[in-house]
N, C-alpha and C positions, 0 to 999 in steps of 0.2 A: 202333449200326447199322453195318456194315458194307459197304468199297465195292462198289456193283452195276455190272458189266459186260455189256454188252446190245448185241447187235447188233442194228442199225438197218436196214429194207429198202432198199435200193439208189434206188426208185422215190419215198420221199418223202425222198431227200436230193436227188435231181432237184428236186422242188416246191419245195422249200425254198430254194434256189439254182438256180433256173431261169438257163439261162447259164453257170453255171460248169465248167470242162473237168474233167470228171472225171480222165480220160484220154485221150491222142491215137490210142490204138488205138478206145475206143468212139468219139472221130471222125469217123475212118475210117466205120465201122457206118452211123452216121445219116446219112453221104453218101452212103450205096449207090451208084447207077450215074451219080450227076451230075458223081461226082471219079475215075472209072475212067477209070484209063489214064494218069490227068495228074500228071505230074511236076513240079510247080510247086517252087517253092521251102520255101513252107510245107508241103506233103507232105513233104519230106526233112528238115525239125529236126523236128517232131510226134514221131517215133519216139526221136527223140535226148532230147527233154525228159521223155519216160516213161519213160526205163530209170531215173528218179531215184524212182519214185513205183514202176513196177510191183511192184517184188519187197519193197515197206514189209510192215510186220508191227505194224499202227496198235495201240499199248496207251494206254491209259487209265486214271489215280489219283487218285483223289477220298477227303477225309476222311472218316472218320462223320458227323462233327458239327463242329460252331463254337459259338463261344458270345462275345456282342459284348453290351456294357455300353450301355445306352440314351443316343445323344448321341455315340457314339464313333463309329469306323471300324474294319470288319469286311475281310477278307480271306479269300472261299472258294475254296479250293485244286483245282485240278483238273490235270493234270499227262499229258502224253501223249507218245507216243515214235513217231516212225514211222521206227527204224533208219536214219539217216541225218539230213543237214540235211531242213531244213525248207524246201519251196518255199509263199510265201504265197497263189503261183494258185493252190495247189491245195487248202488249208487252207479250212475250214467250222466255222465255232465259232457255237454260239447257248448261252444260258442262262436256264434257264424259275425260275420261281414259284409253283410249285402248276401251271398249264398256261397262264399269262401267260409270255410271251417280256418277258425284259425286257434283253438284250443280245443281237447277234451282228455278224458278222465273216465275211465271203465276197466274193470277187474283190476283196481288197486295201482292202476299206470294212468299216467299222463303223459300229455303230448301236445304244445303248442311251440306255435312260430315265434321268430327272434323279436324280444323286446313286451313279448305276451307269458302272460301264466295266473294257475287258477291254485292253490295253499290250500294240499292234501289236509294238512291241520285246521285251514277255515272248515274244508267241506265235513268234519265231524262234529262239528257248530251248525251245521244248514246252510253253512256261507259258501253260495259260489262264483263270488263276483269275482271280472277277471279285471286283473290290475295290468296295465300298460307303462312300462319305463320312460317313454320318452315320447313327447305327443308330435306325429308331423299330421300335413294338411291329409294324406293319404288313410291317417286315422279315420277321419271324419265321414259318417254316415248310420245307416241301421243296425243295429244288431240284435242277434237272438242268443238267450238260453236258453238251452235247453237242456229239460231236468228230468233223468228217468228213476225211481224205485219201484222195484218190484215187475208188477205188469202195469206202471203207470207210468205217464210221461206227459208232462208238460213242459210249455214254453213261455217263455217271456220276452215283451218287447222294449228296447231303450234305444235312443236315439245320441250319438257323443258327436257335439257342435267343437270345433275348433276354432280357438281365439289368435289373431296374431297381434299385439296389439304396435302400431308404429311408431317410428322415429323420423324425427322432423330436424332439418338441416337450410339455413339461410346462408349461403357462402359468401352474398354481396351486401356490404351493411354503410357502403357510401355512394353517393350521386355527384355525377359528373354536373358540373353549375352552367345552368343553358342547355344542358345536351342529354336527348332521350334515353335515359338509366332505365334498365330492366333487372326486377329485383325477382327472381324464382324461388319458392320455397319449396325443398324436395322434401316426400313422405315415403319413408320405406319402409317394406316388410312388413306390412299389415294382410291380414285374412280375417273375416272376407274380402269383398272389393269394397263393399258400398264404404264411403268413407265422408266426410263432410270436411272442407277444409277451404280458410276464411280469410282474407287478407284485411286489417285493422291500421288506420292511422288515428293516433289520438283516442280510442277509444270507437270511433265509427268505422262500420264495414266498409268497405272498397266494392264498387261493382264493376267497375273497369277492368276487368281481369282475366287472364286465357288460362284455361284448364290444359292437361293434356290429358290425353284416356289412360287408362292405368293400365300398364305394360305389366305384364304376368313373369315372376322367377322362375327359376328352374326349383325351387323346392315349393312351389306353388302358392307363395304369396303375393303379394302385388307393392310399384311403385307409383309418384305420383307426381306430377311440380302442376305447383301455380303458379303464374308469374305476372307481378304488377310491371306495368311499366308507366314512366312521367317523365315529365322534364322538371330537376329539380330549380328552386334558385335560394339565392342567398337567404332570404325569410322561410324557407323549409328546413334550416338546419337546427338538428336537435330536437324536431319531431318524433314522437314515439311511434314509430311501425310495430308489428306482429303477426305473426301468422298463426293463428290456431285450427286445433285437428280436434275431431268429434269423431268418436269410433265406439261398436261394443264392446272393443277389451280395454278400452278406457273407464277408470272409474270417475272422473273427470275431462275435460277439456286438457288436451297437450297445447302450450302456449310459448312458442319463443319470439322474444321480442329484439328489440335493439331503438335506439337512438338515431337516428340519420344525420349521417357527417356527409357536409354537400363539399364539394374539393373543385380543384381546377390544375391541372399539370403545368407546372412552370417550364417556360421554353430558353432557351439562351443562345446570346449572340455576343463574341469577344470579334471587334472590328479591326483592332491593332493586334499585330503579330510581331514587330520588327521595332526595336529602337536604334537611337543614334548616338553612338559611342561618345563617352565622354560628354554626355549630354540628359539632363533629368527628362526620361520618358515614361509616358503614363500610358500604362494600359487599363482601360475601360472594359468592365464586362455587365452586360444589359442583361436582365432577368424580368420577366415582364408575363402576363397570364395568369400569375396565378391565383389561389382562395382555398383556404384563405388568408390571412394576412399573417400571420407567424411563418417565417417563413429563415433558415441558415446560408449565408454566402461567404464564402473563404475563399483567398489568394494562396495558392501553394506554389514553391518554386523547388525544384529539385524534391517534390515530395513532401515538404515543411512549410507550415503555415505561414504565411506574413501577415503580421501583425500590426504592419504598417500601411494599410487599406485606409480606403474613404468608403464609408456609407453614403450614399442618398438617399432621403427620407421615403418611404413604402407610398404612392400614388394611386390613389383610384385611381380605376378604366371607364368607359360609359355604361362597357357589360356590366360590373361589380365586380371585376379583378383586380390586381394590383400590379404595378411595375417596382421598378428598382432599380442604381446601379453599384456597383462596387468600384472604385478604381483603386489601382494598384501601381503607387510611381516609383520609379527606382532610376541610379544614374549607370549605364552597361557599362563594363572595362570588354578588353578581349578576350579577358576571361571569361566571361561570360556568356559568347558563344554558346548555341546549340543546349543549353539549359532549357530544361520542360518548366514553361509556368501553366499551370492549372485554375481553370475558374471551378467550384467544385459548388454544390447547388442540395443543400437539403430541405424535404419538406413534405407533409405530410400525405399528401397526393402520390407521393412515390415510393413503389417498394424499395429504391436504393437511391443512392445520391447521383445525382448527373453531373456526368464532368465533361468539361471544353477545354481541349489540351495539344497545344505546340510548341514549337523547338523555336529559340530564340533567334533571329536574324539580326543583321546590321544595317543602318543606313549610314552613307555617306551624307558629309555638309560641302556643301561648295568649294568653301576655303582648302578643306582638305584637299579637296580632287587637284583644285590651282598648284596648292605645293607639291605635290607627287609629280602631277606633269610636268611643272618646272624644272622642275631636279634630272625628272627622264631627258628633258629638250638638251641640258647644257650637257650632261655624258654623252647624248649620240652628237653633240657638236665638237665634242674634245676627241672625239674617237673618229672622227671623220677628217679632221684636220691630221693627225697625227698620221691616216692612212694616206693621206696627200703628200705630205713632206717626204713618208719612206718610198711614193712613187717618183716622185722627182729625184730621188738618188741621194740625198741631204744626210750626209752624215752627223752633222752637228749635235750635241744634246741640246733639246729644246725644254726648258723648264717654263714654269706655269706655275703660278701660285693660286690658289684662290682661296679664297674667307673660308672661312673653320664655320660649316652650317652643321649642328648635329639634328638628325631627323629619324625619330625613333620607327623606323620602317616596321616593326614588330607592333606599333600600336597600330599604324595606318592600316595594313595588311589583314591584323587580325589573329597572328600567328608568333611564335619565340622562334628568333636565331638560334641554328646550334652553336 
C-alpha cells in the first residue's frame, strides 16, 4: 500500500481544534470591526509570529505498512515537514483506528489511549509517529495521521499487520505394537489463522492425516492439532517422526521431531496364593505381552526383595511380544502367616511399576490332618468312658496310662500357646 496524501478542509481542522490559531492573519478576519483601528500590542507580534507559518509547504510520510509481533512494541512512522522549524502553537497531530481517534496533540497538550503516545519532543523534529507498547491482535488494522500547520492539514495512510507466531507441542512420542496409536501435534497462539502444518516420517510427508479447524482464543489468536494415526509394529521402532509448522511470523519452518518408541503393556498373573507349612513352596508369577524385551521382575515379601528368585528366559509371542516367568520358592513356618508377597513388574510401557499382591495362606498335608484327628478320636473316647463310670456310681480311681506323644498343636494350628 502506498503512502496517501490528502488534503483535509480548512473547516473541520477548525472543529477538531476549536481554539487553536491557525494564523494571526485569520485573527485579524474573525475580529472584524471589534479590533479596527487598535494598535495594541498583540496586534503588532500576531503578524511577526505568522511570517514563520505563512509561506510552510506542510509535506507529509507515512509507511505502507508495519508489521509488530503479538506482546512487543510497534512504532507507526509518520513524518512531516513544514519548511522550516516547527512552531508547536501551531501544530495539530491526531491518529485514528479505522475511525476511533486514538491520540492527538493540539495547543501544546496531548491526549491518547492506554498503551498509545505521540513525543512532544519527536514532534519539534517533524516526527509524529505514534509508538504502541504492547502489540494485541485488536492493534491490527488501518490507520491515519493526521497533520495540521497553519491553515493546512494533511493526512497519511499506514496499515499495522499483526504477527503471532506459534508453538508446537507432540505429547505422545510412543505406539502401542499392533494397536491403532494416534499421534496429534498441537499448534498454539498463532495470528493470523492461515497456518501450514505437516506430519513427516523419515524425512517424507504423511498424507493420511486429520486436520482440525482452528478454534479462535479469547485474545484472538488461533489453535490447531493434526493428528496421524497407524498401527505401529516391531520394525517401526526408532523411526524419526516430525511435525512442522510454516507461518508468517516464522522466519523459518518450526520443526519438532521425536524417535518412535513402539511398546506393549506387560499383564500379570500370580496362580499360587497359599503354601504348605513346613514344606518348600513355589510361587510362580507369569508376565507375558510385553515390547519390548528389557523388561524388571522382583519377588518382594513383607516389602523386601528376595533375591532368591528364578528367572525364565524372555519368549517370543506370535504377535512380537515377549512372556516370562519369575518364580519365588520358600519353605512357610507359622510364622509366616498372612505376610504380603508381591510380584512387582517394571518396564518401559508403564508410567509406574505394576504390582500383584496377597496375604500368605496355609495348606494342609494329609498326614497332618491323620494326626490331629487321631489325637481328637482317643480325648473324646477317654472323656466318654470316664462319664460312664461316674454314671454307674463307681467310686474307684481309675488310672490310664498312655504313651508320652508330644504334638506341637502351635505348629499344626498355626498359632502360639499362651
Amino acid at each position: 500500500m502506498s503512502a496517501v496524501l490528502q488534503k483535509v478542509s480548512e473547516k473541520e481542522s477548525e472543529r477538531e481544534f476549536a481554539g487553536s490559531p491557525a494564523s494571526p492573519g485569520e485573527g485579524d478576519r474573525e475580529a472584524g470591526g471589534q479590533r479596527a483601528g487598535t494598535m495594541g500590542l498583540g496586534a503588532l507580534l500576531l503578524p511577526l509570529l505568522f511570517l514563520g507559518v505563512a509561506g510552510s509547504r506542510l509535506q507529509i510520510v507515512t509507511d505502507p505498512s508495519s508489521r509488530a509481533l503479538l506482546g512487543s512494541g510497534a512504532l507507526l512512522k509518520c513524518r512531516f515537514d513544514v519548511g522550516g522549524p516547527v512552531d508547536l502553537r501551531f501544530l495539530r497531530v491526531q491518529w485514528f483506528l479505522f475511525e476511533e481517534r486514538i491520540a492527538h496533540y493540539g495547543q501544546g497538550r496531548g491526549q491518547s489511549q492506554p498503551g498509545a503516545s505521540v513525543s512532544e519532543q519527536e514532534l519539534e523534529t517533524g516526527d509524529a509517529s505514534l509508538s504502541l507498547s504492547r502489540v494485541t491482535v485488536s492493534d491490527e488494522g488501518p490507520y491515519k495521521c493526521v497533520v495540521g500547520y497553519g491553515t493546512e492539514q494533511l493526512q497519511g495512510e499506514t496499515t499495522l499487520r499483526v504477527l503471532g507466531a506459534p508453538r508446537v507441542s507432540i505429547p505422545r512420542k510412543a505406539g502401542v505394537l499392533n494397536a491403532a496409536s494416534a499421534f496429534p501435534c498441537h499448534v498454539r497462539g498463532f495470528y493470523p489463522a492461515d497456518v501450514t502444518v505437516t506430519w513427516l516420517r523419515d524425512g517424507r510427508v504423511l498424507t493420511d492425516v486429520t486436520p482440525s479447524a482452528p478454534q479462535r482464543n479469547p485474545d484472538g489468536t488461533f489453535n490447531l492439532t493434526l493428528t496421524y494415526t497407524f498401527t505401529p509394529t516391531a520394525s517401526d521402532s526408532g523411526s524419526l517422526f516430525s511435525c512442522r509448522v510454516s507461518h508468517a511470523a516464522l522466519a523459518q519452518p518450526l520443526r519438532e521431531g521425536f524417535p518412535l518408541a513402539v511398546t506393549a503393556t506387560p499383564r500379570i498373573s500370580v496362580p499360587q496364593r497359599s503354601g504348605t507349612i513346613f514344606r518348600a513352596s513355589s510361587f510362580p508369577c507369569h508376565v507375558w505381552g510385553f515390547y519390548p524385551r528389557d523388561i524388571a521382575v522382583a519377588w518382594l515379601r513383607d516389602g523386601r526383595v528376595r533375591t532368591e528368585s528364578t528367572y525364565s528366559t524372555p519368549e517370543g509371542n506370535p504377535d512380537g511380544t515377549f512372556h516370562l516367568t519369575l518364580t519365588y520358592t520358600f519353605t512357610p513356618t507359622a510364622w509366616d502367616r498372612g505376610s504380603i508377597l508381591t510380584c512387582r513388574v517394571t518396564h518401559s510401557a508403564l508410567a509406574q511399576p505394576l504390582r500383584e499382591e496377597f496375604a500368605l495362606t496355609f495348606s494342609w498335608l494329609t498326614g497332618d490332618i491323620v494326626v490331629l484327628v487321631s489325637g481328637m478320636l482317643i480325648l473324646l473316647a477317654f472323656l466318654l468312658l470316664f462319664a460312664y463310670r461316674v454314671s454307674q456310681g463307681k467310686t474307684y480311681q481309675t488310672v490310664m496310662t498312655f504313651p508320652s506323644v508330644a504334638i506341637r498343636t502351635s505348629d499344626l494350628l498355626g498359632y502360639s500357646n499362651p
